[in-house]
N, C-alpha and C positions, 0 to 999 in steps of 0.2 A: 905304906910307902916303902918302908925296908923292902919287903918282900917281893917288890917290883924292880927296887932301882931306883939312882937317885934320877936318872933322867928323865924318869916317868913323873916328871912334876903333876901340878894341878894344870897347869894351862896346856902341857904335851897332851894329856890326857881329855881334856875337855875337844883337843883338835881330832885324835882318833873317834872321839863319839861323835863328833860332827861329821868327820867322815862318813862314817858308817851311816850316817842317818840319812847323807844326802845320794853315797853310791850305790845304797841296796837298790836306789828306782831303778828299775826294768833296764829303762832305758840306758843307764849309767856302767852299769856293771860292766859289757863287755867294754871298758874304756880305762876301768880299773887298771890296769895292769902299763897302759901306752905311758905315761909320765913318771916325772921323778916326785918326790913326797914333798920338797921344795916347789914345787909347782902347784900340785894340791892345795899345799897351805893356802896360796893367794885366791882358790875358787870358793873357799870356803864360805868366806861370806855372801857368794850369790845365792837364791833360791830356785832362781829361774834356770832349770834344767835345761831346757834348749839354747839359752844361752851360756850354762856352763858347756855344752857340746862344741857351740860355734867356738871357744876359747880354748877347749882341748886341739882341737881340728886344727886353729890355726896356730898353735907351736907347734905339731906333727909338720904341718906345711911349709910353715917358714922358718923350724928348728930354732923356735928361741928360747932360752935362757931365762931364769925366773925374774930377770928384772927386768927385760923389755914384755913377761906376759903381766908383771907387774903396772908398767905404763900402759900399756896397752886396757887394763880393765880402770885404771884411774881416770883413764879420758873416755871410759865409757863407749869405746870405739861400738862394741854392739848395739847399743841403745841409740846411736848415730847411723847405722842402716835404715833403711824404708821398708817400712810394714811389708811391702810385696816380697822386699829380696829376704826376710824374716821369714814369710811365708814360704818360698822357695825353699831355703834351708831345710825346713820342719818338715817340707815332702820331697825331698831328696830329687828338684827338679834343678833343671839345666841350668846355670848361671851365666849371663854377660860379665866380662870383666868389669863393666859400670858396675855392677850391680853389688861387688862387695867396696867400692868406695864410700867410706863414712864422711855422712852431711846432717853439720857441718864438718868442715876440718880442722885440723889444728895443725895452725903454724907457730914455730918457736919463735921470737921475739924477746930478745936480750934486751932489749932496749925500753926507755917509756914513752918511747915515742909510737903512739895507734894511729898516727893517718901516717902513712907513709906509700911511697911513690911506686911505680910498677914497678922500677927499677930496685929500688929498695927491698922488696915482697922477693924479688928474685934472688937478688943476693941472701938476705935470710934462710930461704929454702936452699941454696946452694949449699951456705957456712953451714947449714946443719940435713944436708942432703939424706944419708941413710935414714934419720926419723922420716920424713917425707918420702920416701918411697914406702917405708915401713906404715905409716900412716895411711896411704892411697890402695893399699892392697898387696894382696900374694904376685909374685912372680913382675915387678918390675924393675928394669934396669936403663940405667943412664947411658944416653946418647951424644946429647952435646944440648947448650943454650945460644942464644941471641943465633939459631941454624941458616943457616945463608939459605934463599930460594931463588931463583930468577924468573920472574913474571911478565913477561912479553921481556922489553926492556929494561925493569925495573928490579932492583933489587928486594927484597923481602925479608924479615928474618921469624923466625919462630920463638917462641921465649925459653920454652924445654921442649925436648925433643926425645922419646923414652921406646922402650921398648916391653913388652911383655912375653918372656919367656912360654909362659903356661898358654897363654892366648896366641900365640904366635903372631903377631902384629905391631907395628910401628903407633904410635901414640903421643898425638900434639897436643902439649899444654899450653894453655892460655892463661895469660894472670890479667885481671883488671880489678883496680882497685875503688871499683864505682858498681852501682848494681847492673844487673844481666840486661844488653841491648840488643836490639834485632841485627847491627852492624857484624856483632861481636859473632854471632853465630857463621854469620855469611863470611867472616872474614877467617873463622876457622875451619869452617868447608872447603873454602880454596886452598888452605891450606893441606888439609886431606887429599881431597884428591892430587895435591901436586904429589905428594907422599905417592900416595898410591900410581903415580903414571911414570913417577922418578927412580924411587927407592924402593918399592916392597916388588920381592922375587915373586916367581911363579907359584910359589910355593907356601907364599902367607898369608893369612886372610888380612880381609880391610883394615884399612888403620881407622883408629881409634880416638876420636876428639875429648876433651877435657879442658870446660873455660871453668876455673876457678875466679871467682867475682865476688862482691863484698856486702854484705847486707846486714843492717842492725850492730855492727861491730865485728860482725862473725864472717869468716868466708867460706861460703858454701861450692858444692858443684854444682 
């Protein structure tokens, strides 16, 4: 221990081996080098390489900081994709913006109150909006809520109303706090396409639906 340093504790030490053990894979090496050793720390305890890959990728992507790749591996965000978009990753194929939204989701909830109203779900996501965009994936950004629409005669509103940078498209959120109905679908297509005939340029692709709805306690997409 002299001969090292006193900062080369037992437990510094046991993290440089663990390193070493998990970045010699093939796979890992060239990735060595993209983070800080503060970041490291926290992949440490996965084994699953491909998902240490998906958690390097997305602090390059969304430049986070060790304590949101922190949250981010505590809620198990990767283990909350679907097998297929998993699959996609591992062979470097083309991704829909659905396809890295984690399901279930996780919303913050200050409160002890678990049934609460669309209205309520809204506000929550709002009072704690950057995790929620952070949560739903790479490259979203905030447009407006309760979005005014006019349908024939009738007023309309949207509940969120977002954008995706990387996808380049406009993206309507739904919140219902009951499980998934045939209404709910139909009622966020109209809302799409008014997006699409109203607000998206020449120049952006389709917009993008997301009904967040409520099942077993958990809200899924």
């Amino acid at each position: 221990m002299i001969e090292v340093g006193k900062k080369y504790n037992e437990r510094t030490l046991y993290r440089m081996r663990k390193f070493y053990e998990i970045f010699s894979n093939e796979k890992l090496t060239p990735l060595v080098s993209k983070l800080s050793w503060s970041h490291y720390i926290q992949l440490l305890s996965i084994s699953n390489v491909d998902e240490i890959i998906y958690y390097i990728n997305t602090v390059l992507n969304n430049n986070l900081n060790k304590r949101e790749l922190q949250d981010k591996i505590k809620n198990k965000e990767y283990g909350r994709l679907s097998e297929e978009t998993k699959n996609k990753l591992i062979e470097s194929k083309h991704l829909e913006v659905t396809d890295l939204v984690p399901n279930p989701i996780k919303i913050k909830n200050n409160s002890s109150n678990e049934n609460v109203t669309e209205y309520a779900l809204k506000q929550l996501i709002l009072n704690n909006l950057d995790h929620f965009l952070s949560e739903i994936g790479f490259g979203f950004t905030y447009v407006g809520n309760e979005f005014k629409i006019k349908l024939d005669d009738k007023y309309n509103y949207i509940d969120l109303l977002l954008s995706n940078i990387e996808y380049n498209c406009y993206v309507v959120v739904e919140l219902k706090v009951t499980e998934l109905k045939k209404e709910h679908i139909e009622q966020i297509q109209v809302y799409m396409n008014y997006i699409d005939n109203n607000l998206k340029k020449v120049n952006q692709n389709k917009t993008i639906g997301i009904i967040i709805c409520k099942r077993e306690n958990k809200y899924i997409i």
